[in-house]
C-alpha positions, 0 to 999 in steps of 0.5 A: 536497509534500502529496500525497507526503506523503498518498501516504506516509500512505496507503502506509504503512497498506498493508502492515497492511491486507495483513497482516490479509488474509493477503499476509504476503510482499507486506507484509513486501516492502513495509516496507523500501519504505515506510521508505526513502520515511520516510527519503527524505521527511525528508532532502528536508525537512530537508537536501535531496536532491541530484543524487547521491541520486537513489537516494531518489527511486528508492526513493520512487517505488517505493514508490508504484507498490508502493503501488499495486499493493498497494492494487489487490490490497486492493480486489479481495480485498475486492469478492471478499469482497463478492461471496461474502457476496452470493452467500451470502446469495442462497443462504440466501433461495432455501433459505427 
């Protein structure tokens, strides 16, 4: 259970992280994922999840591959960052 619960903290920086690089609609996408898995994690914590709420996991373990998918898109974004600040400052000492 620890690492859904590591995987719930992670998960739900995502769409912030996301805002803040300007995939508005990949993050807006992602809340009422990572709500849904808040949710599911309280109910299999307190009451637990029965047969018939398969749905919750469902809706958590979406949240993970959306998580994923997410995280992957924050990781290319910043090596693209990385390597247009690289190639910029190439191009200033070669102009020196």
């Amino acid at each position: 259970m620890d690492i859904l619960l590591i995987f719930l903290l992670v998960f739900s920086c995502t769409p912030f992280i996301l805002w803040g690089d300007n995939w508005k609609k990949t993050a807006i996408g992602q809340i009422p994922l990572v709500v849904g898995a808040w949710f599911t994690f309280y109910q299999h914590m307190t009451a637990g999840i029965g047969t018939g709420e398969m749905l919750l996991w469902g809706i958590f373990f979406a949240n993970i591959v959306y998580g994923h998918i997410a995280f992957t898109i924050v990781l290319l974004e910043m090596r693209k960052t990385v390597k247009q600040k690289q190639l910029l400052k190439k191009s200033i000492e070669l102009s020196k």
